[in-house]
N, C-alpha and C positions, 0 to 999 in steps of 0.2 A: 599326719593323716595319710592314710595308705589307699589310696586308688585305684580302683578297678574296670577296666574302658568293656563295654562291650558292644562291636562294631566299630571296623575302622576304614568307615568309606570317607566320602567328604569330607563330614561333619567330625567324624573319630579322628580320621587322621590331622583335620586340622587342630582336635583337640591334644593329642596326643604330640604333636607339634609346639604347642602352645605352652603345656605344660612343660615341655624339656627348654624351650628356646626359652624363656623369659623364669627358668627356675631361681635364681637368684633375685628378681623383683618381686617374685612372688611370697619370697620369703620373709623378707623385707617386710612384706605388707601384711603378711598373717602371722608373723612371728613364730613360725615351726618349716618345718620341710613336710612338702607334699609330693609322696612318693608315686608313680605309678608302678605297680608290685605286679598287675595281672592281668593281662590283655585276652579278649576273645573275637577270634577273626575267621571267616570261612578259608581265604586266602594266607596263610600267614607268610612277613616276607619273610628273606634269608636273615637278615641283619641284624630281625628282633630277638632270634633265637642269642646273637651275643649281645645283647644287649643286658642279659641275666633277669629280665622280667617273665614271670610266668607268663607261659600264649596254649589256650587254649583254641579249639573248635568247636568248642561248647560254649554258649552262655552261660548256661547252671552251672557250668563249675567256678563262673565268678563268685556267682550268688551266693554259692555256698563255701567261698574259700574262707576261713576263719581268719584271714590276713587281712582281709580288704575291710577299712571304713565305710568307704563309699561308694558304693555302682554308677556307674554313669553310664546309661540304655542309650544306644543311638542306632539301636537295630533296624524303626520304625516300625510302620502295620501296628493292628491288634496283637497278634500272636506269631510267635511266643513272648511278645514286650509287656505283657499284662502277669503272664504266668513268671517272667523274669522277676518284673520289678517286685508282685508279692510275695515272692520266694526269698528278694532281698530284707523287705522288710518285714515278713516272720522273720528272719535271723539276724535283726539289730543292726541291718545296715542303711547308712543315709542314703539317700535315692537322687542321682539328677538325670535332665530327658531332654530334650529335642523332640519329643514328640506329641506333634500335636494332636493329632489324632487319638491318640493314646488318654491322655487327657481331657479333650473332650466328650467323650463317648464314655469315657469309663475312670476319670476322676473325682467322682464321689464315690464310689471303692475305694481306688488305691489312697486319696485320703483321710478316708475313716480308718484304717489297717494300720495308713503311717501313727495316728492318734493312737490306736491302743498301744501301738511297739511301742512309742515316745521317740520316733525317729522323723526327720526329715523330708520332704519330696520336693523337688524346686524343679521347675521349669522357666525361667526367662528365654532361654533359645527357641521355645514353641515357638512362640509367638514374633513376627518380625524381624530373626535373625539378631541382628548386632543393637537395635535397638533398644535400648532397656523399658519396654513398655509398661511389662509388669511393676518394675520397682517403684517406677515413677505414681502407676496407680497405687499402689501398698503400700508407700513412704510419702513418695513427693507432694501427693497431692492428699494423705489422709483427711486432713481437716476440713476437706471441703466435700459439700455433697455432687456426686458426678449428676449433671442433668442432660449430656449426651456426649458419645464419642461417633466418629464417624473415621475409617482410615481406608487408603489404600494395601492391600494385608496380602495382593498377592502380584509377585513379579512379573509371571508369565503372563498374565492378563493383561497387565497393564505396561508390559512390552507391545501385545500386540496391540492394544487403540493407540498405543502411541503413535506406531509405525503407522498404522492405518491411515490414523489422522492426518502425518505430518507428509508424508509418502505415498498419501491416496492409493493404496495395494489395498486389495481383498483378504477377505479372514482367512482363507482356504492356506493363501500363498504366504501370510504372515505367518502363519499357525507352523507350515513346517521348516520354514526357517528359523522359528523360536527350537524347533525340534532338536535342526542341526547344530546350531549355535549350544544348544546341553540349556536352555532357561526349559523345554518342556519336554514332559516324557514320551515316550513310546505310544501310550494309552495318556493323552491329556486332558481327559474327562474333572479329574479332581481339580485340576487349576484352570481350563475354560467354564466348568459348569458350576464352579461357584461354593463345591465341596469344601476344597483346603480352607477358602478363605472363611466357612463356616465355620469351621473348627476353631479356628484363632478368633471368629469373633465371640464364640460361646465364652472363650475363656475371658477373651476381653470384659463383657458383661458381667459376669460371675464377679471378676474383681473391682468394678466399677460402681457396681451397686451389693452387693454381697450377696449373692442368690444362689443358688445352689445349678450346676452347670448342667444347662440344654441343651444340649446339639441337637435332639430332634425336633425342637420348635424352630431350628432357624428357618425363616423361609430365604430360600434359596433358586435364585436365577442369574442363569451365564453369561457368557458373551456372542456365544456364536450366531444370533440372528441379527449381529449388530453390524450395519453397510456403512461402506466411507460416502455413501450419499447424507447419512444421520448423522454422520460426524460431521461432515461440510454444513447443513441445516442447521442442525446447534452451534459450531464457529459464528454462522451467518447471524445466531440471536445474539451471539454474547455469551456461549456457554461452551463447555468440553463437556465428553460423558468419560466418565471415570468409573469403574468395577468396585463399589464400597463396599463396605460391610459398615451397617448403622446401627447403632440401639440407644434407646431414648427412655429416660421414663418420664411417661405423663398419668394424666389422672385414670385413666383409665386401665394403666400396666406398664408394662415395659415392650418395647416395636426391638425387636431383635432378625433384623432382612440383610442380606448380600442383596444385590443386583445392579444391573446397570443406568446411572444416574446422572440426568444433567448437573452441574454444578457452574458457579459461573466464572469465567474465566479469570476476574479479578481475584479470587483468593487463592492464600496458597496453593493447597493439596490440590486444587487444577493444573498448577504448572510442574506438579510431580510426573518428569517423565521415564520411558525405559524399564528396568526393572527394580527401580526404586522403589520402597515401602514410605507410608507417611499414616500418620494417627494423628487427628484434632484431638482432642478432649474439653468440653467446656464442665468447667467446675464453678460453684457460687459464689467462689472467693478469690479464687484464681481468676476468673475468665480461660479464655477459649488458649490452651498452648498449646503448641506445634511438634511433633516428634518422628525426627526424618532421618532414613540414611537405608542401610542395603538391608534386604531385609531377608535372604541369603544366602549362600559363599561358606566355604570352608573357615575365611577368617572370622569374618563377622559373627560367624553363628559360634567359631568356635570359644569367641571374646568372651558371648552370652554366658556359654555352659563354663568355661572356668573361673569364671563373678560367681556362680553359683556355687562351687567348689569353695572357692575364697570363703564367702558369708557364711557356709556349712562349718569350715576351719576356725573360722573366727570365732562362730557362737559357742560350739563342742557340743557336748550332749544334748546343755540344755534347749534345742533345739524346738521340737514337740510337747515341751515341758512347759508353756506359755512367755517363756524368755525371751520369745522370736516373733516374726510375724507369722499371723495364720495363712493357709497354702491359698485361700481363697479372700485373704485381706481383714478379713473380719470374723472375729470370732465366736457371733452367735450369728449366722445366715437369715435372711427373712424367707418365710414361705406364702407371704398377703400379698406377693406381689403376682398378675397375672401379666402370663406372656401374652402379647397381641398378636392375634390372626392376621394377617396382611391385609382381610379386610375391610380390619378394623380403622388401619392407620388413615392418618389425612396427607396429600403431598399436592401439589401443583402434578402435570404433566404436561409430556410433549408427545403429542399425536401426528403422526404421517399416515394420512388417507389417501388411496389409492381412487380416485372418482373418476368416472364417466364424464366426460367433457360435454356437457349439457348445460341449458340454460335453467338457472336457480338452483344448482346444484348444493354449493356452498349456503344460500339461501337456506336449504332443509336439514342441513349438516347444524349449521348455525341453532335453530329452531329446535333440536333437539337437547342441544345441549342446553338452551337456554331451560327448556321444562325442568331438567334437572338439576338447574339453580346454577349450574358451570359458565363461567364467565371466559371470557376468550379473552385473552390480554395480549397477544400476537398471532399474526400471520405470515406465511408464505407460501405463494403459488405462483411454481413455474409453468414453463413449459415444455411440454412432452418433449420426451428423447429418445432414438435407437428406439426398439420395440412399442413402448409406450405408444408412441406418432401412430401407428396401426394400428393400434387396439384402442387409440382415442381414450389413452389413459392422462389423467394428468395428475400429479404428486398437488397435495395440499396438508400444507404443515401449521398446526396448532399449536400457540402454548395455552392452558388454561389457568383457571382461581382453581386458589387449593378448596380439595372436596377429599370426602369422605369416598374410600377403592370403591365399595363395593356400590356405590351407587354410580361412579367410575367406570363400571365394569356392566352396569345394569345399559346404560347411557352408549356405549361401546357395541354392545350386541346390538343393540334398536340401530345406530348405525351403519353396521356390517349390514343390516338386513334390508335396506336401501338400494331399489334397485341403480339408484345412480353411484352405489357403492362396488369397488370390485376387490373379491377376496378380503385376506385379512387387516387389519389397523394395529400400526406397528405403536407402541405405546411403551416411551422408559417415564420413570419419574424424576421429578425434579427438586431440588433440595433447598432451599436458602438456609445458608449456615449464619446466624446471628452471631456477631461476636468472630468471626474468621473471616475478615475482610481487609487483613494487610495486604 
């Protein structure tokens, strides 16, 4: 099998690493040689030109080099990673990706395209880096029907509540030290505000339940309004907030949301910290298993993309032929399943009200929530600090009974509109994971 890299930052170069350093296990395991014939790099170094592998500056001329098997796209972005990959596969080549993005946005194209060529497309490094999440959904766990997955899916995030948490620093000061440190970009819009980890969770869902992939249904919320006072308040219940991505299905559809969630300290994925990745998955036969480790790194991610390499070598043509598994797990998709509006789901929450230190305040707080059928099953009220002391504010922290958002939401404005209420009511959701309580 002849190999074709294009892009060799990180992710390439660890590929491109990985393929030469370990080529004789490799061979071993798939029982041919796995050449890499054709490299395409904005930068190229001095070394590769002796190294007698093709190096271009172009992508397209992988695509269309009549030597290369296989493409492996590690350019990122849409474009030109869309026009790459179907350019690969009009011309009968297998396809592998790193990219998430790519994928969810625009992988019901790229493969319905792989279907007609009869080629290929595999992604395990989208998703989680070194973790094999995908295979485990598509293999490990076929026989069972998935009834939720819930993961940690991005590093940068859950760098910084870590730090927050455990080092009481501010978002401001974490955020650009994840900067310096190389865990966030320049612009960290995509990993504070909850984008990347959309991405990887559409794909998530698509193979968990076999749906055809949404990225634009994910509802999607960040981290940045999140204070080391909320994290100390949930510590105090028994709970960490963790940056998930969840989908579920129940009777009504499938809840497909990122956002920032209490969980409770005693299960795993709460004590996942740093830039670590972690996925529950509960299935009906399995119960609830555990899938942890970096979720990405030059190596890690580059382990992913040459597993894909391998099982591409292994299968050979018959690949898209139904010899293999389908890109999306299953090979007729359901389209009866509906995605749920955020306010459709049910969850418990944790409410921090910002109140006017008045008598019976709590008393009308209480009362209101009561009309809406919301039970209070904890509290916490301090006393005023630093600024608060002058303005006669005082913090009051709520957990509630699980209820329906949008009535959540309805119960929330009445609220705010309280004159012993001041400003906004900071609200995350809170999760009990059944079955993840090792």
């Amino acid at each position: 099998m002849r190999i074709g890299i294009c892009g060799l930052g990180t992710v390439g170069g660890g590929t491109y690493s990985l393929l030469n350093s370990k080529k004789a296990e490799i061979t071993r395991r798939v029982g041919m040689d796995l050449t890499i014939v054709h490299v395409a790099t904005r930068h190229p170094a001095p070394e590769l030109a002796k190294s007698g592998i093709r190096v271009s500056t172009n992508v397209f001329d992988v695509a269309n080099d009549p030597d290369v098997d296989i493409l492996v796209e590690l350019i990122g972005g849409y474009e030109p990673a869309l026009e790459l990959v179907l350019l690969a596969i009009e011309n009968g080549k297998d396809v592998v990706t790193a990219n998430k993005a790519l994928i969810a946005v625009h992988g019901n194209t790229i493969f319905e395209a792989a279907r007609k060529k009869g080629v290929a497309v595999s992604y395990e490094s989208a998703v989680a880096g070194g973790i094999p999440i995908i295979k485990a959904l598509r293999e490990g766990l076929a026989a069972n029907s998935i009834q939720w997955l819930a993961g940690i899916i991005n590093g940068t995030s859950n760098y910084i509540l870590t730090e927050m948490g455990e080092n009481s620093r501010d978002f401001p000061e974490v955020l650009k030290e994840a900067q310096q440190l190389g865990y966030a970009e320049a612009d960290p819009t995509f990993d504070v505000e909850g984008i990347d980890a959309a991405h990887k969770l559409a794909i998530l869902a698509s193979n968990a339940f076999g749906i055809a992939l949404q990225f634009e249904r994910v509802y999607t919320e960040g981290i940045s309004h999140i204070t080391t006072a909320d994290i100390a308040y949930a510590e105090e219940l028994g709970y960490r907030i963790k940056h998930l991505g969840i989908t579920r299905i129940t009777e009504l559809g499938i809840e497909l949301r990122v956002h920032p969630t209490l969980i409770s300290e005693q299960v795993l994925i709460a004590n996942v910290n740093g830039v670590m990745n972690a996925v529950v998955v509960k299935g009906d036969s399995s119960g609830s298993t555990l899938y942890y480790g970096a979720g990405a790194g030059a190596e890690a991610t580059a382990s992913s993309v040459v597993a894909d390499i391998i099982d591409i070598a292994r299968a050979g043509r018959d690949v898209a032929q139904g010899a293999s598994i389908p890109p999306l797990a299953f090979m007729a998709l359901r389209n009866d399943l509906k995605i749920l509006d955020i306010t459709e789901i049910e969850s418990e929450y944790y409410l921090r009200i910002s109140a006017r230190d008045r008598v019976g305040v709590f008393a009308k707080i209480s009362q209101v929530l009561t009309n809406y059928g919301i039970n209070i099953e904890a509290v916490i009220q301090k006393e005023p600090h630093g600024e608060d002391i002058e303005k006669g504010i005082v913090p009051i922290v709520l957990l509630t009974s699980r209820i329906n958002e949008a009535t959540m939401d309805v119960a929330i404005a009445v609220i705010e509109g309280l004159d012993e209420v001041a400003g906004e009511i900071m609200r995350i959701r809170v999760e009990q994971f059944d079955g993840e309580n090792g």
